[in-house]
N, C-alpha and C positions, 0 to 999 in steps of 0.2 A: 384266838379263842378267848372268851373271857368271862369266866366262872363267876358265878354269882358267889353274894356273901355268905351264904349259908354252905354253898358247897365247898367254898375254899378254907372256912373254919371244918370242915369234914378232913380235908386232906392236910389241912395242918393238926391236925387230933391225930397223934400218932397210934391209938385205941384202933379211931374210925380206917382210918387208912388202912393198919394192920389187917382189918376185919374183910374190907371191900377187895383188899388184895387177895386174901385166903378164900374167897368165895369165886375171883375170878380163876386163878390155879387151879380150884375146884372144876370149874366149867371146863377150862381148857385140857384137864384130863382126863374130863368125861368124854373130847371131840378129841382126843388124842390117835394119831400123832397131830399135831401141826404140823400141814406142809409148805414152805416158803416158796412161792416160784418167781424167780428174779430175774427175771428175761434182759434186763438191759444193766445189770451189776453184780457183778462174780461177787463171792462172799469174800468179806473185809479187802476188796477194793478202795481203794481210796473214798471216789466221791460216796461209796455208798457202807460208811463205816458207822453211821450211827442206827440204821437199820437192825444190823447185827447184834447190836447190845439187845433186842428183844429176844432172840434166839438163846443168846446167853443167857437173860434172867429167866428163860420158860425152863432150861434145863436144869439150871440149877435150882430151880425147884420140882425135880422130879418128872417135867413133860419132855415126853419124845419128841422130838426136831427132825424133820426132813426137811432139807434147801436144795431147791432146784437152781445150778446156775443160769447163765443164757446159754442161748444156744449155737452148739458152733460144734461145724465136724470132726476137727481136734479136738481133742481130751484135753480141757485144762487143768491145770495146777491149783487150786485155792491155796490163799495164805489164812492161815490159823496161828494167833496169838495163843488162842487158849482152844482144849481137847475136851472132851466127853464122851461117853460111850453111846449115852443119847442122840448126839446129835449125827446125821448121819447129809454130807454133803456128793449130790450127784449132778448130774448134768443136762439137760433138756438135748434131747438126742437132735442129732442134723445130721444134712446129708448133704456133701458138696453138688456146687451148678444147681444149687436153687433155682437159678435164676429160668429155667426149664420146667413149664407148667406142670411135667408130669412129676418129676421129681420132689416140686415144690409143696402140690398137693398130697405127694405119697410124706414129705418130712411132717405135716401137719396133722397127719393121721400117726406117726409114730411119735408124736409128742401127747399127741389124743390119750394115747393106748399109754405111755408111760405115766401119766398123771392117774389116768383110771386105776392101774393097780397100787398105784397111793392111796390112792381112797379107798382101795379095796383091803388094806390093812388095821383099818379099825370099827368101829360102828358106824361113825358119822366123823372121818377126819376132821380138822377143820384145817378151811384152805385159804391161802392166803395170797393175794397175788402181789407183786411189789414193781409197781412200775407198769406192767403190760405183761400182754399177753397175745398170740395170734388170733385176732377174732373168731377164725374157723374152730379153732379149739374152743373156744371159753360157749362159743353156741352151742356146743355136743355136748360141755361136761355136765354131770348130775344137778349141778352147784357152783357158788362161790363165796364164801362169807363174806371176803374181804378185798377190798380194791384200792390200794394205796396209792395216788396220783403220781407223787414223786414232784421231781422238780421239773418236766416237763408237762403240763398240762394240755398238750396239742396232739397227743401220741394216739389219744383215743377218744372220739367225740362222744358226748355225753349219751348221742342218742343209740349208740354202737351196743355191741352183743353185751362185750365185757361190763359195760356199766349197769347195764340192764341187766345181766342175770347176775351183776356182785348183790348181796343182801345189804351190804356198808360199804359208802364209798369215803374215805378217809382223806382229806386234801392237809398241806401243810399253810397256807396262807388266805387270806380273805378273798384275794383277785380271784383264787383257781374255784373256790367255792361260788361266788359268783356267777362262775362258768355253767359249772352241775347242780349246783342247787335249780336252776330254772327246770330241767329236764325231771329232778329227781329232789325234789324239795325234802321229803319224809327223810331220806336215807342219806344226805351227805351230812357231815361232818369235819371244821377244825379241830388236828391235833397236832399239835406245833412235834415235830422229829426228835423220836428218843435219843438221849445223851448220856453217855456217861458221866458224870462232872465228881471226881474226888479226887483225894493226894494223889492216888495210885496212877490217877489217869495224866495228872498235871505235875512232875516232879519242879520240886524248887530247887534240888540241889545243883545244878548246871551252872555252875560260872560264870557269868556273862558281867563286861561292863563296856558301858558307855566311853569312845575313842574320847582323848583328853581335848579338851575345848572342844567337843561338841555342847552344844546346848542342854540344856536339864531336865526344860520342858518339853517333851517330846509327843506327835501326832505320827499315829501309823495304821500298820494293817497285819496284819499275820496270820497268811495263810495264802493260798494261791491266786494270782491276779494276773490272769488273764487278759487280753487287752478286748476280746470283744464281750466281755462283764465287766469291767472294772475300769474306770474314770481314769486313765493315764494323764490325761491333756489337764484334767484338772487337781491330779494330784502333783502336777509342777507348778498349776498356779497358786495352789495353795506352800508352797514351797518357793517360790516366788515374793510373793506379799506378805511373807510372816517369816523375816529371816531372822526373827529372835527366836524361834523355835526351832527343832529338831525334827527331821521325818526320817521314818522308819519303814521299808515293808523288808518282810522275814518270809520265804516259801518260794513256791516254782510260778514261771512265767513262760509265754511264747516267745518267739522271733523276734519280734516288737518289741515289748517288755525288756528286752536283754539290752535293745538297741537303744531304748530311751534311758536303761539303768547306766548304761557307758557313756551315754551325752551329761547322764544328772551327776560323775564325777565332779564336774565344775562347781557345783554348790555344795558349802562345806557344812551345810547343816541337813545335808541325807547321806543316809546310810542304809546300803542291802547284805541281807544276811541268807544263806542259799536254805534251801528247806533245811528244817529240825525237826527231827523225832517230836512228835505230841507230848511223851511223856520229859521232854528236856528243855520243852519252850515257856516253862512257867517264869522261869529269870530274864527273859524276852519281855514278855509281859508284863512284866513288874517292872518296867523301863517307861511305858506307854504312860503318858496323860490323859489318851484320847486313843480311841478305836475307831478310824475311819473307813467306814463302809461306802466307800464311793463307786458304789452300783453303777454299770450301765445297762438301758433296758435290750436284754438278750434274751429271746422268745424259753429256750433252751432252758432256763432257771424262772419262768414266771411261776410259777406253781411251789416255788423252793422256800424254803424258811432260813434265815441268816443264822447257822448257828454260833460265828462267831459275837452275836450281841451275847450270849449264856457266856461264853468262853470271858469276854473279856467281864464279863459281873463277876466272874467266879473270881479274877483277880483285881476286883475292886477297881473297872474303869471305863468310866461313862462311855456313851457312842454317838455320833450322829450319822445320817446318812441321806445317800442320794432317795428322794420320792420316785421310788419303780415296784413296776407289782412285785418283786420279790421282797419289798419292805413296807407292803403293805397292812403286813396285821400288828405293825411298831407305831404308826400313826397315832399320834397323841401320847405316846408311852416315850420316842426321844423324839428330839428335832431334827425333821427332815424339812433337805429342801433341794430343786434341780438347780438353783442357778448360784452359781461359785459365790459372789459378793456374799450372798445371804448366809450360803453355808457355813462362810468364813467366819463371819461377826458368831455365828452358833455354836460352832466349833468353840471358841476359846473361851465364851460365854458356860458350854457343856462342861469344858474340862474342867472347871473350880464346884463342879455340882457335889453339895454335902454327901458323904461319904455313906450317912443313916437312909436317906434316899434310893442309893443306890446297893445295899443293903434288902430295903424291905422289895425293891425289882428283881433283887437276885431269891430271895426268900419265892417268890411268886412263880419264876422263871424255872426256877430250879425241880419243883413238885409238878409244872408243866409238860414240863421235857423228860420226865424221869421215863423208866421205861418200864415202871411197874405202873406208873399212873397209866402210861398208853395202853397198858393190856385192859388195867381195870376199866379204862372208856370204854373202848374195844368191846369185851365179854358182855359189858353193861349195854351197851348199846344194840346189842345181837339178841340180847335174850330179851332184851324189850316188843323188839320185835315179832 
C-alpha cells in the first residue's frame, strides 16, 4: 500500500492521528460488539498472532469483542496472553462425519444460526470475517462488513458468496489485490497485517552471543522456515560462496529442514538456534546484518505480507528477498531478486545500507502495520461507503 504525501503527514501528526483514531473507536462502538470469525486460526495461534493485536487494541478502548474460533466438534482451548472482560472467545459449532451431506448441511445451518444471534446482540454488530468463511453461511447472513483475505488467497474466489456480500474486502499484499480488485474494483483494499512492534513485545534483555570464531558479519532469518516456503537449497549456497560471513536461522522447521540443518554441521559459519519466545529474540536480532527472506513460491502464503521485513527495521536491519507474490508489495522498497548470483552481490551490497535509510522505512512501516492505523482504514473505508 502506499500512502500518498499528504496522508502520510496525517498519520505522522500525532493531533491528526489521535483525532482519526477517536472517530473510528467511535464508529466501532456505535456497530458494537465486533465479532471476529476465524474459521481457519484459533485465537493467538501461532501463524495467525498479528490479527489479534486488533482485538486487543478495540478492547482496550472500550469495544466489546466476540471471536469466533474455527470450527471443530471438539472444544478447543485458546491461549490468551492477555484477559478482559470485553472480549469474549467461542467457537464455531461442528459436528463430526461431516463428511455425510446431511450432517454437513445440518453443521452449516448451525453455524448460520450461531453467528445470527451475534448480530442479534447489538443494533448493527459489526462482523468481521478473517480468513473464510462456509460460503453457504456468508449467503444467508444479513451482512458482512469485513473480509480479510489472509495469507491464502485461493480459499474463496472472488466471484463467491463471501466476497460478494463482504462491504470491504481487505487483502495484505499487491498479487492477492490483483486477484479481487478485477471482480470488485470499488471495495478491495491493501492493508499490510496489524503488528505489534514495542519493547514490550521485542525484549533485549536475553543473553545471547555469537559462538567464538564465528564470523561478525552475519546473514539470517528468524522465524519459521519451512522447506516448502523457504529457499533451503539456496540458503546453502549462499553459505557456500560467502564463507566470510556468518548464517544464522533461529525458529521451527520440518522434516527436511532438520535433515539439511545436520548436514550444514559441516560449515563452521552456520548456526541454528531452536524457536525463542518473541519477546526473548531481540538479542537474536541484534546479531543479524542482514534479514534474509528467501521465499519460495508456495500458493498457501501468496496473499501473505512478510512481517518479518517490520520485525527486522525495528532492530535496525536491512532485508533482501526472493521476487514471489508474497514479496510483492516490497518491490522497489528492498532488493529482490529469484536467482542466487544476483541476490548474493545484493545481499552484501544491502547489509552496509546507512542506518538513516533504514530508519525513515521503519518510521513508514511501523504507522502502516500499526493496528490502530488498520481500524482507522477499516472504519474509514466503511463509512465511505
Amino acid at each position: 500500500m502506499e500512502l500518498s504525501n499528504r496522508e502520510m503527514s496525517h498519520f505522522n501528526d500525532s493531533n491528526q492521528f489521535d483525532r482519526r483514531f477517536k472517530e473510528a473507536i467511535k464508529y466501532f462502538k456505535s456497530r458494537s460488539p465486533v465479532v471476529f470469525v476465524s474459521q481457519h486460526y484459533k485465537f493467538w495461534e501461532a501463524h495467525g498472532f498479528v490479527q489479534q493485536s486488533l482485538a486487543k487494541t478495540l478492547t482496550d478502548e472500550g469495544v466489546p469483542v466476540v471471536w469466533f474460533d474455527g470450527a471443530d466438534w471438539r472444544r478447543g482451548q485458546s491461549v490468551q496472553y492477555w484477559r478482559s472482560p470485553l472480549l469474549k472467545i467461542t467457537q464455531l459449532p461442528a459436528l463430526p462425519l461431516r463428511r455425510f451431506s446431511i450432517l454437513d448441511s445440518l453443521n452449516s445451518r448451525f453455524q448460520l444460526n450461531a453467528l445470527k444471534r451475534s448480530l442479534a446482540k447489538g443494533v448493527k454488530p459489526f462482523l468481521w470475517v478473517q480468513s473464510g468463511l462456509d460460503e453457504r453461511v456468508a449467503r444467508k447472513l444479513p451482512y458482512i462488513d469485513v473480509f480479510s483475505v489472509f495469507d491464502d488467497p485461493y480459499i474463496h474466489a472472488p466471484d463467491g458468496e463471501l466476497s460478494g456480500k463482504s462491504s470491504l474486502i481487505v487483502l495484505q499484499n499487491d498479487f492477492a489485490k490483483n486477484i479481487f480488485s478485477k471482480q470488485h474494483p470499488d471495495k478491495t483494499v491493501v492493508l499490510y497485517p496489524p503488528m505489534d512492534i514495542s519493547q514490550t513485545s521485542f525484549s533485549q534483555t536475553n543473553n545471547f552471543r555469537l559462538p567464538e570464531g564465528f564470523p561478525n558479519k552475519v546473514m539470517g532469518y528468524i522465524g519459521s522456515f519451512f522447506s516448502r516456503g523457504f529457499d533451503l537449497v539456496m540458503f546453502e549456497d549462499f553459505m557456500r560462496s560467502l564463507p566470510d560471513w556468518g548464517f544464522l536461522l533461529c525458529g521451527r522447521t520440518d522434516e527436511l529442514g532438520l535433515t539439511k540443518i545436520s548436514r550444514w554441521t559441516k560449515y563452521k559459519n552456520f548456526l541454528y538456534l531452536p524457536w525463542i519466545p518473541r519477546y526473548q529474540v531481540g538479542a537474536v536480532w541484534q546479531t543479524l546484518s542482514l534479514n534474509l527472506m528467501l521465499y519460495r513460491p508456495d500458493p498457501t502464503s501468496h496473499g501473505a505480507f512478510p512481517v518479518k521485513f517490520l520485525e527486522a527495521l525495528y532492530h535496525g536491519v536491512p532485508s533482501v528477498s526472493t521476487a514471489v507474490p508474497k514479496t510483492s508489495s516490497l518491490e522497489k522498497i528492498i532488493p529482490q531478486s529469484s536467482f542466487a548470483r544476483e541476490l548474493k552481490n545484493l545481499a552484501v551490497q544491502q547489509a552496509s545500507r546507512p542506518s538513516e535509510a533504514l530508519n525513515n522505512l521503519f518510521d513508514r512501516f511501523e504507522i502502516e502495520m500499526n493496528p490502530k492505523f488498520h481500524l482507522i482504514k477499516v472504519s474509514e473505508n466503511i463509512r465511505d461507503k
